[in-house]
N, CA and C atoms as a LAMMPS dump frame, in Angstrom:
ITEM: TIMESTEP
0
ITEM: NUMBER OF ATOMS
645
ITEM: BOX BOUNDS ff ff ff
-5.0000000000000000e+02 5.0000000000000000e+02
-5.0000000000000000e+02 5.0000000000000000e+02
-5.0000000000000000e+02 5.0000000000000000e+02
ITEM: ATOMS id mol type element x y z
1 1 1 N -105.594 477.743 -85.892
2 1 2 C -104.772 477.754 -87.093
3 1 3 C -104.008 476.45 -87.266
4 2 1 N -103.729 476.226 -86.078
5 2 2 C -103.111 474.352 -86.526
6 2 3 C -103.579 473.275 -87.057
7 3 1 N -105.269 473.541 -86.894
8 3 2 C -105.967 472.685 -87.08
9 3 3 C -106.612 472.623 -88.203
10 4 1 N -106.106 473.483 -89.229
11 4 2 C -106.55 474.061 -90.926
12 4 3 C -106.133 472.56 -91.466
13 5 1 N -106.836 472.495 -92.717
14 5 2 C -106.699 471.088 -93.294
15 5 3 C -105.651 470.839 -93.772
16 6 1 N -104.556 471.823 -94.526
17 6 2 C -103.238 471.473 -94.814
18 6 3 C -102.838 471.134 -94.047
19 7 1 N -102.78 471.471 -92.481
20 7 2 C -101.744 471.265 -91.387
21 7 3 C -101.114 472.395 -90.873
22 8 1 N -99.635 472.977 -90.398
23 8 2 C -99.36 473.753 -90.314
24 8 3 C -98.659 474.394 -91.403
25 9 1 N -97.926 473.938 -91.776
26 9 2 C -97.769 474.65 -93.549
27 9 3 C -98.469 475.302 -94.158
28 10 1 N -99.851 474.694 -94.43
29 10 2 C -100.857 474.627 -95.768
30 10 3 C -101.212 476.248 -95.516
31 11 1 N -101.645 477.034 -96.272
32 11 2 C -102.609 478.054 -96.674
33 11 3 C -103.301 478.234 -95.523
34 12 1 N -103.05 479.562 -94.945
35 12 2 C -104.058 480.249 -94.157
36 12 3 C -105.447 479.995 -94.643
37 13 1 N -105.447 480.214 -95.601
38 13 2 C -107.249 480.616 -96.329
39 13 3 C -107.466 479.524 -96.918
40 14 1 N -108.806 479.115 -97.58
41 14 2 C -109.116 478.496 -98.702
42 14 3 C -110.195 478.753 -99.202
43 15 1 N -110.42 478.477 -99.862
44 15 2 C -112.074 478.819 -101.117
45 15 3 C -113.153 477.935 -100.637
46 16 1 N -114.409 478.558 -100.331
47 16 2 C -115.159 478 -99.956
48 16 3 C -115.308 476.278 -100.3
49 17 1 N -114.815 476.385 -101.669
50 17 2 C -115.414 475.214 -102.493
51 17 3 C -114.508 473.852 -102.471
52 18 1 N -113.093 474.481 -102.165
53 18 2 C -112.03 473.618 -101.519
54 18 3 C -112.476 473.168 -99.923
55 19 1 N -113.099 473.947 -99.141
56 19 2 C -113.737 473.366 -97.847
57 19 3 C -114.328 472.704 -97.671
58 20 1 N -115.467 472.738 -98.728
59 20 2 C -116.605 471.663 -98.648
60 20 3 C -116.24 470.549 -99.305
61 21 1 N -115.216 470.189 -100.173
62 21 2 C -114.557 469.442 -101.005
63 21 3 C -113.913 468.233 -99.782
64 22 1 N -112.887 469.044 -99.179
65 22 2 C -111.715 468.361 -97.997
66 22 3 C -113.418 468.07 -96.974
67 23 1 N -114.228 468.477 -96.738
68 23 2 C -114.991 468.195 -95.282
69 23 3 C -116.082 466.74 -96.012
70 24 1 N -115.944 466.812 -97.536
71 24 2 C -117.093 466.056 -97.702
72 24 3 C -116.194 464.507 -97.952
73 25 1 N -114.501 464.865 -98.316
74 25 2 C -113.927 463.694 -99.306
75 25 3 C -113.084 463.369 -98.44
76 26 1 N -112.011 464.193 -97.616
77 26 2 C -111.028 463.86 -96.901
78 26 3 C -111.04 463.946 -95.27
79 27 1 N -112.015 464.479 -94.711
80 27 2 C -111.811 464.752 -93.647
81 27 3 C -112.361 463.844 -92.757
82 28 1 N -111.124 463.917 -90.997
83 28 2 C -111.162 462.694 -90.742
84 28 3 C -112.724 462.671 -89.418
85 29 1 N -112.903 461.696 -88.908
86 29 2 C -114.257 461.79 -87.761
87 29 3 C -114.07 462.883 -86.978
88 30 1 N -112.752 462.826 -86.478
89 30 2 C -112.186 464.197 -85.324
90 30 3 C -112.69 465.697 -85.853
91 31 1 N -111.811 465.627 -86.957
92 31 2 C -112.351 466.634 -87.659
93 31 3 C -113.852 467.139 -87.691
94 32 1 N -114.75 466.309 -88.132
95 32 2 C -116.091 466.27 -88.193
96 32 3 C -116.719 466.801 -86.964
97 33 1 N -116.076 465.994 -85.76
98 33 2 C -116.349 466.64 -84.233
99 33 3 C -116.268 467.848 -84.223
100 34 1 N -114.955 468.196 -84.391
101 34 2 C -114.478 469.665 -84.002
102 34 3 C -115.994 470.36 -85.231
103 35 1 N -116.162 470.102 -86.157
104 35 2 C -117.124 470.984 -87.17
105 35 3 C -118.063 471.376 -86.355
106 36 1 N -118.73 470.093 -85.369
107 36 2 C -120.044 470.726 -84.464
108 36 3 C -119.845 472.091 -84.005
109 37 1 N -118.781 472.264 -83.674
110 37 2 C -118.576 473.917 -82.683
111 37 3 C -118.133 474.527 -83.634
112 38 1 N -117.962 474.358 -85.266
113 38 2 C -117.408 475.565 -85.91
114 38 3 C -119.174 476.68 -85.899
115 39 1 N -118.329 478.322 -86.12
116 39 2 C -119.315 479.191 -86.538
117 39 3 C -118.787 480.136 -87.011
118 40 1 N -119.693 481.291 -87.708
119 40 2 C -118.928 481.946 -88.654
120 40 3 C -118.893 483.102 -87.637
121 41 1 N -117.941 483.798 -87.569
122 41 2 C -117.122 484.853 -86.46
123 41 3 C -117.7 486.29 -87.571
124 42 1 N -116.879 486.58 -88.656
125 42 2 C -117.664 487.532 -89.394
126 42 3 C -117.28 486.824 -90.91
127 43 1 N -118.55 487.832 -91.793
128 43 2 C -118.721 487.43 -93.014
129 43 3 C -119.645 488.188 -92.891
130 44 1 N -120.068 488.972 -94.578
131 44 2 C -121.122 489.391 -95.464
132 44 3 C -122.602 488.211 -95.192
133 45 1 N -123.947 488.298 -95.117
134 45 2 C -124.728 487.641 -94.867
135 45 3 C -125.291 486.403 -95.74
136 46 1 N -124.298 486.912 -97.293
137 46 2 C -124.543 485.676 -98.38
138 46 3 C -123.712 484.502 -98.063
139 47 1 N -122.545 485.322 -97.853
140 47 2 C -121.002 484.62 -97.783
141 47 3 C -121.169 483.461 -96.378
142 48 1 N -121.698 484.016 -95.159
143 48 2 C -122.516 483.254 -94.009
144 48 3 C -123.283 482.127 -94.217
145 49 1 N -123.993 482.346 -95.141
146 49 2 C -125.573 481.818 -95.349
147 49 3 C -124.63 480.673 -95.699
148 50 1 N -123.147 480.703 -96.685
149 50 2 C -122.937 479.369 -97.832
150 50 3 C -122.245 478.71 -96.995
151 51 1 N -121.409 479.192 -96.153
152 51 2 C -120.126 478.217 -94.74
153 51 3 C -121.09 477.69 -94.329
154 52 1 N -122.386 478.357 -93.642
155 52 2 C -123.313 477.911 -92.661
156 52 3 C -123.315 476.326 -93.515
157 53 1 N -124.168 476.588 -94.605
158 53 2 C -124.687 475.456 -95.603
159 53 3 C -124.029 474.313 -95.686
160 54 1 N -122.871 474.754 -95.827
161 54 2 C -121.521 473.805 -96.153
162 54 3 C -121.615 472.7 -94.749
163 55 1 N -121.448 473.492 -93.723
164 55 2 C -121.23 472.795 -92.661
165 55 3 C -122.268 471.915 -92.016
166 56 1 N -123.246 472.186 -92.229
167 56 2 C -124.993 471.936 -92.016
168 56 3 C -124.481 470.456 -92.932
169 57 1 N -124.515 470.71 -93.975
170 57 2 C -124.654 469.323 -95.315
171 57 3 C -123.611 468.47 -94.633
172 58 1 N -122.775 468.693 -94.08
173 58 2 C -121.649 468.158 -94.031
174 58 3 C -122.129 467.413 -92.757
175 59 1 N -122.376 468.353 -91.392
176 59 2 C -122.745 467.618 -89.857
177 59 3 C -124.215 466.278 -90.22
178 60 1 N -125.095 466.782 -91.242
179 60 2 C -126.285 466.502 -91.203
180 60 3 C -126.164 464.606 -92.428
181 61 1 N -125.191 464.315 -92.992
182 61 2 C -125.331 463.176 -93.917
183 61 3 C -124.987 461.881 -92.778
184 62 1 N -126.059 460.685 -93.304
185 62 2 C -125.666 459.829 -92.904
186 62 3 C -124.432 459.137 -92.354
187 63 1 N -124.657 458.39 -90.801
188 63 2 C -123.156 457.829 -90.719
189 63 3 C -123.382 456.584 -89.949
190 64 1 N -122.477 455.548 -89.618
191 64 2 C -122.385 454.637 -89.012
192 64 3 C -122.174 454.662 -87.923
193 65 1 N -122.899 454.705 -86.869
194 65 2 C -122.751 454.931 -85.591
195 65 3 C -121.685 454.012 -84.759
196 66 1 N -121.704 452.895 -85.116
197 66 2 C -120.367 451.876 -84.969
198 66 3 C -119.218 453.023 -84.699
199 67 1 N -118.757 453.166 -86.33
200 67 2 C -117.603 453.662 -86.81
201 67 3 C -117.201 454.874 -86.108
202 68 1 N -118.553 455.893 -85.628
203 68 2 C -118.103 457.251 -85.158
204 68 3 C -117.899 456.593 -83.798
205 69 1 N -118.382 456.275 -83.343
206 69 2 C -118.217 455.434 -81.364
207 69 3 C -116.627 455.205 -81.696
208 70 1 N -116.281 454.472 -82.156
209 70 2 C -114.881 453.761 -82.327
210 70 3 C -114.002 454.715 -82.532
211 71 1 N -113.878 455.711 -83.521
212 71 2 C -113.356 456.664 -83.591
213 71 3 C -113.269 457.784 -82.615
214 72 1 N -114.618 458.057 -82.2
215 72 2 C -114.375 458.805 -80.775
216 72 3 C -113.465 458.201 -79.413
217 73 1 N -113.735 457.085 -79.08
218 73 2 C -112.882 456.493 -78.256
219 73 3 C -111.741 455.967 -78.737
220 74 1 N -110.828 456.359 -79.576
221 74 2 C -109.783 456.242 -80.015
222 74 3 C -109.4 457.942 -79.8
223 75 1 N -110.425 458.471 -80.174
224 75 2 C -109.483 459.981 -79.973
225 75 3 C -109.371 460.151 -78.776
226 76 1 N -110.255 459.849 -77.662
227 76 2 C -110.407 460.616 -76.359
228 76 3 C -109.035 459.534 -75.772
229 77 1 N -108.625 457.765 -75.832
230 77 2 C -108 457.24 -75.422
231 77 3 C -106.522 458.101 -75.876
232 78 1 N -106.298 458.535 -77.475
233 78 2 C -105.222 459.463 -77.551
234 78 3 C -104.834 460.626 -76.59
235 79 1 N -106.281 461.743 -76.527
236 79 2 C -105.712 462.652 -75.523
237 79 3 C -105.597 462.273 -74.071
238 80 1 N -106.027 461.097 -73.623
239 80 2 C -105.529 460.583 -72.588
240 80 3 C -104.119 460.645 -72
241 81 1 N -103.817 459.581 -73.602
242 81 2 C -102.534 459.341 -73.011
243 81 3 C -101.625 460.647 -73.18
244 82 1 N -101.801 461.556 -74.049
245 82 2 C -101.161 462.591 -74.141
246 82 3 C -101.051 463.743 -72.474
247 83 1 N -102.247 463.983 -72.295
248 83 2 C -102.451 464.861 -71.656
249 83 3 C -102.934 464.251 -70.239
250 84 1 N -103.072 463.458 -69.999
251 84 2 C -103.173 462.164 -68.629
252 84 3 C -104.871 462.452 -68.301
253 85 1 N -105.234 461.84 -67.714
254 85 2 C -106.823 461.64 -67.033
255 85 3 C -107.083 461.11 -65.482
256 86 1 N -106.154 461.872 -64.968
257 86 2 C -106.399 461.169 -63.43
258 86 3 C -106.218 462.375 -62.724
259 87 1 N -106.157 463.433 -62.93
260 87 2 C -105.807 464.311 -62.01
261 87 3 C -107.321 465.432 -61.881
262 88 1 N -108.003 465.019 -60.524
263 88 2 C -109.535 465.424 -60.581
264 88 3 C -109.286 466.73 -60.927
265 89 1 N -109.021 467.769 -60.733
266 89 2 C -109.28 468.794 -60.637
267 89 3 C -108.853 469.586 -62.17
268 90 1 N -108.029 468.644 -63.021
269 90 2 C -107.801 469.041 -64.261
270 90 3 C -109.436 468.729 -64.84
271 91 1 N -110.163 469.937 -64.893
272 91 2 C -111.493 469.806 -65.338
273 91 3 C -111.432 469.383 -66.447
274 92 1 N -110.988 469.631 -67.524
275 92 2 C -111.297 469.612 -68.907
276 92 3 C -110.498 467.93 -69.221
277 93 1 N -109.695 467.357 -69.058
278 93 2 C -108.937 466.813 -69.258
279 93 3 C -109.236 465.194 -68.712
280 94 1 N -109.449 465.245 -67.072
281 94 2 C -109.68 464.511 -65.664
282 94 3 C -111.039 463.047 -66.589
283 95 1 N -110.93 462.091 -66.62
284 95 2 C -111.725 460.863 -66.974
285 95 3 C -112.772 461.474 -66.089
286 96 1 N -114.185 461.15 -67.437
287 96 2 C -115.461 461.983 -67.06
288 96 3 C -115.575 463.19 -66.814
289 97 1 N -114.592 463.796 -67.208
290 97 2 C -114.816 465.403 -67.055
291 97 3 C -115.121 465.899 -68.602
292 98 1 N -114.71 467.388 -69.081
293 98 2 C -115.326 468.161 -69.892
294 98 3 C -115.28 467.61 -71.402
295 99 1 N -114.18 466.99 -71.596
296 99 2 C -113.416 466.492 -72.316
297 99 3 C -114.554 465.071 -72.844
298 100 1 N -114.957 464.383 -71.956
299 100 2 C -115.941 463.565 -71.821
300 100 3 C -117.024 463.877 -72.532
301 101 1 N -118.115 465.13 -72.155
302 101 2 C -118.777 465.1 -72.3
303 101 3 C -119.289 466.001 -73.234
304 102 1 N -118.023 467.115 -73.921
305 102 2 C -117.715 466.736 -75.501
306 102 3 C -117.815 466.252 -76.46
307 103 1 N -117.211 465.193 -76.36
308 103 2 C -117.085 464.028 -76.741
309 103 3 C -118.575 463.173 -77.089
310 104 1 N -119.36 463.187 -75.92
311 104 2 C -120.9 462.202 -76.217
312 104 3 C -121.58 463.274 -76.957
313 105 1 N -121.623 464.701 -76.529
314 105 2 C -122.85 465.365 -77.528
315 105 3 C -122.007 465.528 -78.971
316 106 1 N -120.707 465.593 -79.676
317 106 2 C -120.064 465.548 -80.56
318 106 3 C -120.714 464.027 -81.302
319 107 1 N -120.48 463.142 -80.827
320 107 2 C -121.17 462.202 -81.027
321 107 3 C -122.303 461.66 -81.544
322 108 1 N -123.26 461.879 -80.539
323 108 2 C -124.975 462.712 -80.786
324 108 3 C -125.138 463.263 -81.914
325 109 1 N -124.658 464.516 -81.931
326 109 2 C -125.13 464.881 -83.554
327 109 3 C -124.289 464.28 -84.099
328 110 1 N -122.968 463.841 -84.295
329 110 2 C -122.986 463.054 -85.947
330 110 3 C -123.948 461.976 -86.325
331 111 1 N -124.359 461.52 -85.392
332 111 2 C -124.939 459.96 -85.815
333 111 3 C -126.908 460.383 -85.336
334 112 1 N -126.566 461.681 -85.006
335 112 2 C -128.484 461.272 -85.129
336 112 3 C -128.909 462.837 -86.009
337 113 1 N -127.914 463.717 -86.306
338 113 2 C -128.132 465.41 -87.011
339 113 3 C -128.974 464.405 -89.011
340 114 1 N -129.053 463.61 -89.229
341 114 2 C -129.505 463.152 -90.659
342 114 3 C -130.996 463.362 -90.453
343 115 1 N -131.539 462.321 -89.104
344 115 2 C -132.612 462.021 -89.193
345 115 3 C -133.186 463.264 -88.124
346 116 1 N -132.585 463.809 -87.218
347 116 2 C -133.029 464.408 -86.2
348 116 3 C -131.64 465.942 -86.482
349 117 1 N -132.073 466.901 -87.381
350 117 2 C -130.857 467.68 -87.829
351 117 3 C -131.206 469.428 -86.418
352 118 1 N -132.423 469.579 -85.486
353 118 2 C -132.607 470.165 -84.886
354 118 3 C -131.057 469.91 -83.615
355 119 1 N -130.45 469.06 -83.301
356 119 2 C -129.742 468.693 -82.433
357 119 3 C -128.674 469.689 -82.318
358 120 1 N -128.175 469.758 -83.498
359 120 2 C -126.766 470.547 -83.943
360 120 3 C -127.104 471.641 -83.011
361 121 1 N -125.762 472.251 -82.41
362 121 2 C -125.743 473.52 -81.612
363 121 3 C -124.47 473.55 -81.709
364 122 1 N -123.928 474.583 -81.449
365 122 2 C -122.387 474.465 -80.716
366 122 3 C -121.944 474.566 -79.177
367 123 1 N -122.884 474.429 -78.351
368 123 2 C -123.06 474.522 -77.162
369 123 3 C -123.303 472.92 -76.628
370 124 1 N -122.207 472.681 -76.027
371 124 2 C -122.085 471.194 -75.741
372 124 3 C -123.581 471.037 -74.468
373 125 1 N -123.85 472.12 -73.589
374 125 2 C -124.822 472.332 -72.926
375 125 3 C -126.075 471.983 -73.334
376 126 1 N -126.178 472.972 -74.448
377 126 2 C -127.352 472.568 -75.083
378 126 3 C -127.672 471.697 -75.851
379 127 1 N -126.584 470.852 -76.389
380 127 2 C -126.722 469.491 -77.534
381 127 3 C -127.46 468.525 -76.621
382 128 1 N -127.171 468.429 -74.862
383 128 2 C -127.028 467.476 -74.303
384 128 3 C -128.797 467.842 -73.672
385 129 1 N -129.078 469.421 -73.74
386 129 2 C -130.583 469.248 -73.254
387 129 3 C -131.542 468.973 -74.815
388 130 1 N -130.782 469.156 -75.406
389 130 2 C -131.779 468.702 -76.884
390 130 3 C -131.799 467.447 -76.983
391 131 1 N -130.683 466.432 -76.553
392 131 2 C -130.661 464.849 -76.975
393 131 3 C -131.542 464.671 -75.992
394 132 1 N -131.609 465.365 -74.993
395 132 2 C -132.508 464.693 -73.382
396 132 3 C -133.967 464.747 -74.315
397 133 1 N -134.396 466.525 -74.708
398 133 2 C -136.072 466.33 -75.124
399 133 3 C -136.533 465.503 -76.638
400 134 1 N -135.225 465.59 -77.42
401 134 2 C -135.434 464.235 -78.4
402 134 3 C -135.501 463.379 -78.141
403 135 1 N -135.376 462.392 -77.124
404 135 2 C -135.441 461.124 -76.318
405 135 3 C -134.01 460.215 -76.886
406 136 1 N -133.346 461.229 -77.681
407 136 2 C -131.966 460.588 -78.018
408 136 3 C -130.964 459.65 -77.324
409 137 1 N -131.39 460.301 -75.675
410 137 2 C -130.454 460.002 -74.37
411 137 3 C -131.252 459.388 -73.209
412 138 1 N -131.131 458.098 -72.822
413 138 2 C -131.913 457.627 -72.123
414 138 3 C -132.462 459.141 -70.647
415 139 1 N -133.296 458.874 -70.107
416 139 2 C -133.492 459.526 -68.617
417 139 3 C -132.328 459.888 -67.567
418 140 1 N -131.909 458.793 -67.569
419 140 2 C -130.943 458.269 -66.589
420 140 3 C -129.747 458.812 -67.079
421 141 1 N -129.134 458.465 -68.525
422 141 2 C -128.032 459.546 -68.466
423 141 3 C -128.255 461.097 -69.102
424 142 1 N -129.358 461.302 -69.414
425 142 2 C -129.405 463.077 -69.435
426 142 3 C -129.473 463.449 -67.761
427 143 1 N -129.386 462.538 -66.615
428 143 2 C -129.636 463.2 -65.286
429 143 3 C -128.237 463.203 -64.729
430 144 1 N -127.249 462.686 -65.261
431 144 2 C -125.766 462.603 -65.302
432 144 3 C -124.831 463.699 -65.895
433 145 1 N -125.486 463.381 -67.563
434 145 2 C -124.482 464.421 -68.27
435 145 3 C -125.228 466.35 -67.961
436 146 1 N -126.78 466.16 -68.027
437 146 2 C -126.821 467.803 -67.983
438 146 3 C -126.541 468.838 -66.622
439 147 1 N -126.545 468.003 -65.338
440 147 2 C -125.874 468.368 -64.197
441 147 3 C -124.61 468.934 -64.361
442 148 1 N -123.497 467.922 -65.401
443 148 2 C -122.862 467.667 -64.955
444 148 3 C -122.014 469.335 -65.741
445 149 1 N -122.577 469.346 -67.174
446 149 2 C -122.015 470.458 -67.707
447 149 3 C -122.201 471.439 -66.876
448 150 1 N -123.388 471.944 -66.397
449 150 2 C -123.314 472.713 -65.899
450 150 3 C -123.071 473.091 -64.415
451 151 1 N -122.012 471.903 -63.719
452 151 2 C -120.968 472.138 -62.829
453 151 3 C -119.684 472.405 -63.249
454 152 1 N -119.012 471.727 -64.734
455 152 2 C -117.659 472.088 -65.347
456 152 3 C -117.883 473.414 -65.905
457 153 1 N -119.242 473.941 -66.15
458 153 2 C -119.089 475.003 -67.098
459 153 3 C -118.979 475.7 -65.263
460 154 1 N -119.781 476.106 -64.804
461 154 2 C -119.537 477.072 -63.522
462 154 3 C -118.184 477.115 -62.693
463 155 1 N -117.665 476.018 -62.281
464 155 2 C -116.12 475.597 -62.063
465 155 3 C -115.201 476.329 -62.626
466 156 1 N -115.246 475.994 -64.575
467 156 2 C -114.318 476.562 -65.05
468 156 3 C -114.311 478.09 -64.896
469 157 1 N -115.457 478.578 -65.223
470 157 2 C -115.619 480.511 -65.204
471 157 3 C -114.845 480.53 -64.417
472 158 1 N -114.983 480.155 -62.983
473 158 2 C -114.794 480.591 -61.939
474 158 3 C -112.914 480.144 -61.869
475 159 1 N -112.636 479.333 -62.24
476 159 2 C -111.054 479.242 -61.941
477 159 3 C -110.342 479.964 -63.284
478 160 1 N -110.964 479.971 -64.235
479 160 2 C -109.91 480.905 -65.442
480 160 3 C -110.268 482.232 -65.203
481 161 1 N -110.924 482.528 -64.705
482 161 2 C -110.802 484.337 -63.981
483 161 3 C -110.151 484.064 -63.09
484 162 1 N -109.935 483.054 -62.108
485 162 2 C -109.112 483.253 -61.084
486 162 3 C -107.567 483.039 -61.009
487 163 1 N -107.252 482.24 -61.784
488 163 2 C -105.759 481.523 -61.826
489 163 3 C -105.278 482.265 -63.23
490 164 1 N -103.784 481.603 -63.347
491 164 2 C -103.484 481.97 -64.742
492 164 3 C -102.934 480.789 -65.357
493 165 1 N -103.16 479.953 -64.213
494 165 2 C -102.461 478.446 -64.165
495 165 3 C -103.45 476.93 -63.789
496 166 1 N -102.675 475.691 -63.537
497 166 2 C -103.484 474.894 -63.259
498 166 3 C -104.044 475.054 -61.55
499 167 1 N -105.125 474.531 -61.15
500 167 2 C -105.661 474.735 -59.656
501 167 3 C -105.275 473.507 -58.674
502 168 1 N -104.289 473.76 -57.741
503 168 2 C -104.183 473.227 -56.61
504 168 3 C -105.045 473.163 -55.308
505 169 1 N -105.681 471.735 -54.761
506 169 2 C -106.569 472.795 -53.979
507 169 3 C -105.823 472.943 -52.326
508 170 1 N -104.259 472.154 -52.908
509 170 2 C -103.859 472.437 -51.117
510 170 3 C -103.044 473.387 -51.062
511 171 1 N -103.173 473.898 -52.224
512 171 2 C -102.275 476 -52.561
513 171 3 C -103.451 476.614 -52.428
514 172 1 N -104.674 476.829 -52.507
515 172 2 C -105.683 477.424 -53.186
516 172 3 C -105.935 478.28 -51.636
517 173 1 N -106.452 479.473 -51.713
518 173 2 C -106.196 480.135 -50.867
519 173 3 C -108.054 480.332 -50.347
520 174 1 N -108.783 480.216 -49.394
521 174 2 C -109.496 480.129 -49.055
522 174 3 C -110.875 480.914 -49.569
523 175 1 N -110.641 482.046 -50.333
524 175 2 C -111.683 482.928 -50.735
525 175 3 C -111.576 482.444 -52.151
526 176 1 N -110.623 481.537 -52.824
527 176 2 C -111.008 480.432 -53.765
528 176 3 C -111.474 479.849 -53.832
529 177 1 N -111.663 479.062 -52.745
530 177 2 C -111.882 477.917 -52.295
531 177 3 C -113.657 478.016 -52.208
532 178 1 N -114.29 479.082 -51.312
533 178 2 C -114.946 479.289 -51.355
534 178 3 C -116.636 479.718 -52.669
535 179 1 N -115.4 480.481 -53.296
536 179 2 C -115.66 480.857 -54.789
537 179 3 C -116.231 479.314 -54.978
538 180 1 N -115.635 478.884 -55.48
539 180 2 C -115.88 477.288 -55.634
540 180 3 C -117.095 476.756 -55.641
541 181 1 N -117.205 476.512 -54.266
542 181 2 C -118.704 475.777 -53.367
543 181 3 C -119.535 476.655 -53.734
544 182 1 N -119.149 477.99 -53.851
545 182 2 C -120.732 479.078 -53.935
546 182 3 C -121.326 478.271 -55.501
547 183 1 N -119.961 478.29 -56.149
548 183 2 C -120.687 477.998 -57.95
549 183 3 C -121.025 476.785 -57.975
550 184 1 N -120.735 475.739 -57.062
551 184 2 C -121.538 474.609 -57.099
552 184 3 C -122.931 474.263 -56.252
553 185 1 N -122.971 475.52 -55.751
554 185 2 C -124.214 475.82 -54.062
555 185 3 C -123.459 474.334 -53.137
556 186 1 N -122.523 474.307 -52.911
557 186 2 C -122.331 473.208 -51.853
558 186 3 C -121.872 474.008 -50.686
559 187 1 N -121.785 473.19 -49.732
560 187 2 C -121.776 474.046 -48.253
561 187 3 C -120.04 474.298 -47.989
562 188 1 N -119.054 473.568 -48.579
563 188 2 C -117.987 473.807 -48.005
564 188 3 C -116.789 472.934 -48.92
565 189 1 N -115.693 472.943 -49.507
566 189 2 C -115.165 472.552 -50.348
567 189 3 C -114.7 470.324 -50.439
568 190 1 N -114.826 470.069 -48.834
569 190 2 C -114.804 468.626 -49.011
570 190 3 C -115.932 467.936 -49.772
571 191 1 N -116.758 468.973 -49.851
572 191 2 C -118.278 467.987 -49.86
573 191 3 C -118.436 468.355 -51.652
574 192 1 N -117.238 469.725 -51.728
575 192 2 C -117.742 470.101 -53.438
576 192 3 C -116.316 468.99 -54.204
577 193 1 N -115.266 468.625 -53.586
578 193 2 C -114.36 467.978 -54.334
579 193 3 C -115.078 466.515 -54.107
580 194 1 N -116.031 466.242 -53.102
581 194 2 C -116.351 464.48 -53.292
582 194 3 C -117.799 464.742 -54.317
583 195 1 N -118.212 465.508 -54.541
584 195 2 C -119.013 465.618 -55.317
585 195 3 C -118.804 465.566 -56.753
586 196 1 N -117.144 466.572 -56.868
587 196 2 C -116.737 466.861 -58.249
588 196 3 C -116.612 465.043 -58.476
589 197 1 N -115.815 464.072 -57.454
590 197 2 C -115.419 462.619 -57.497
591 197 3 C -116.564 461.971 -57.993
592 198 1 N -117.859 461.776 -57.75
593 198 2 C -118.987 461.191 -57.952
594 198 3 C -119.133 461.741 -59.3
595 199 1 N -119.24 462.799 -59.732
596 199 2 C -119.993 463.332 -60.805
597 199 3 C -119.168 462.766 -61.561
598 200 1 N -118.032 463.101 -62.07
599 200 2 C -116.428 462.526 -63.418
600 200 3 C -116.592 460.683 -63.082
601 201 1 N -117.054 460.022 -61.781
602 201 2 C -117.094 459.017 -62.055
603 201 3 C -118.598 458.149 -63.191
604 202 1 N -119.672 458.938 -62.92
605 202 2 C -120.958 458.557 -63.508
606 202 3 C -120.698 458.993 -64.799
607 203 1 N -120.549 460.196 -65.162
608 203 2 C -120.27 460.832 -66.419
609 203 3 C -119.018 459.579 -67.266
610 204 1 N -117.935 458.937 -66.909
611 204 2 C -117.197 458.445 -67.243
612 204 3 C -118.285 457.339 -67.672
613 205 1 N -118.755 456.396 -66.732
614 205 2 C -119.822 455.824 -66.867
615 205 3 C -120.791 455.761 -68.051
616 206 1 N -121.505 456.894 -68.278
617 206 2 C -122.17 457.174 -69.22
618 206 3 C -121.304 457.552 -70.538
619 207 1 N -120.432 457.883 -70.414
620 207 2 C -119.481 458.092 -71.716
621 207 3 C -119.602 456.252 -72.246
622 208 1 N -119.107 455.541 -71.302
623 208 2 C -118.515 454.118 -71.865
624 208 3 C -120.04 453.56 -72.284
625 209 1 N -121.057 453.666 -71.622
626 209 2 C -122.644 453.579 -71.948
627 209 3 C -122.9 453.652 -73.579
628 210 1 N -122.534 454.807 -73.843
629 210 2 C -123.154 455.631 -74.811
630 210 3 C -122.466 455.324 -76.267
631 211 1 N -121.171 455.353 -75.743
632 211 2 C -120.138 455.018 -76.292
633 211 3 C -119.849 453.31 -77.185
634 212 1 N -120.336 452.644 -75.865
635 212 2 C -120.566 451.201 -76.049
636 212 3 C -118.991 450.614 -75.932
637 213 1 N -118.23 450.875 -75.227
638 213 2 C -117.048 450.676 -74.321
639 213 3 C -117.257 449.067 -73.835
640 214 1 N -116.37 448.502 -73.807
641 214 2 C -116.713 447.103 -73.049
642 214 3 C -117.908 446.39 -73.77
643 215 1 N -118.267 446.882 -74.942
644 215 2 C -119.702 445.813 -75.244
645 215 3 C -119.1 445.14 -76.161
């Protein structure tokens, strides 16, 4: 609800036709990101069919791949500084973590959903095995990023059923701990936190790659 186009003020609701209006005239790249993961929760099957449409036309028009790169790394450098990027175990948040890799398949489809419109998913998982069999994503980093989701995605299950809070791992009580390594198949938790270290460092890597960081 914060994230409605008025802001927090504006109108709960709006008319279809005011949506597609603000998504086609005013709305900003971020915005556009966040659209990849919109879906329709409920609606009548006509009423579906036209959001769907809306959003499709909207993910799927030409863009400047420059401009969206630049804009993405301006947003992710914002929640940086907001929300910090050094603390490994903050999965979602942590440089090269979830937040990251977000970010590249968000990416992905804006700048290749025109010519290549099969990409779109809302499953950051699956954007990233579709850019791999479109040849969107070199070899080398689909062997980075699709690992990698699906160690943050298993991680996370496993600590938001478990905690109600952030994860310490020198509080973390041993049948946590364990939990852990099972969802990563590693043998024992040093070898799954230098692993989590390697993985957020390549993934970071491939973000600035992809991204075109430093070029």
């Amino acid at each position: 609800m914060r994230l409605r186009p008025s802001g927090r003020s504006g109108p709960v609701a709006t008319s279809i036709e005011a949506f597609a209006s603000y998504q086609d005239g005013e709305a900003w790249t971020w915005e556009h990101m966040a659209l990849t993961r919109a879906r329709v929760v409920s609606a009548g099957p006509g009423f579906a069919a036209r959001v769907e449409q809306v959003i499709r036309k909207v993910l799927c028009r030409p863009r400047d791949p420059a401009i969206v790169a630049a804009d993405v790394v301006d947003m992710r450098q914002a929640i940086a500084k907001e929300k910090g990027d050094t603390t490994r175990w903050d999965l979602k948040y942590a440089a090269g973590g979830l937040v990251d890799l977000e970010f590249v398949a968000q990416y992905l489809q804006l700048v290749h959903a025109a010519e290549r419109p099969e990409i779109l998913d809302t499953s950051t998982a699956r954007v990233l095995d579709k850019a791999w069999r479109l040849g969107l994503v070199s070899a080398e980093d689909a062997d980075v990023l699709r690992p990698a989701a699906r160690l943050y995605h298993n991680l996370t299950q496993v600590l938001r059923l478990a905690l109600p809070g952030p994860f310490d791992p020198k509080t973390a009580g041993v049948g946590l701990l364990g939990l852990l390594c099972r969802a990563a198949d590693l043998p024992n938790f040093a070898a799954l936190d230098a692993h989590l270290a390697d993985t957020q460092q390549k993934v970071r890597a491939t973000f600035n790659r992809i991204l075109g960081v430093g070029q």
